[in-house]
C-alpha positions, 0 to 999 in steps of 0.5 A: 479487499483482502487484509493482507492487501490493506496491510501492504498499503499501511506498511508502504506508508509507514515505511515510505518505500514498497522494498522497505514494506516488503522487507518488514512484512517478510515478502517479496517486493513483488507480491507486495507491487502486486497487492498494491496492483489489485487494491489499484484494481479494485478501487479503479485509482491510482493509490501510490505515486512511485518515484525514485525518493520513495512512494506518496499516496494520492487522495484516493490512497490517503482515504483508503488508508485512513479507513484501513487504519481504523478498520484494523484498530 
């Protein structure tokens, strides 16, 4: 797991959308669907539920959050 994966995955869920994390982490939507993708891979689960309203984490995504969150203090 690399910070800048773990900082994409709290901005989404800050912000509620990837375009929205992108735009404040000053990143391409791309490379931040592609961060979220590699943390999907390294966890082998599913982190997000994209939908049209937005993104929602499932449990496996809300724990990891959670964890990220303490660990970056």
């Amino acid at each position: 797991m690399k910070d800048y994966q773990l900082r994409a995955l709290l901005r989404v869920v800050e912000t509620g959308s990837i375009r929205a994390a992108a735009r404040t982490l000053q990143l391409s939507q791309p490379a931040v669907t592609k961060a979220i993708r590699e943390l999907e891979a390294e966890v082998d689960a599913p982190l997000v539920l994209r939908s049209s309203r937005g993104v929602g984490l499932t449990e496996s995504g809300r724990q990891l959050a959670m964890r990220a969150r303490l660990a970056q203090g």
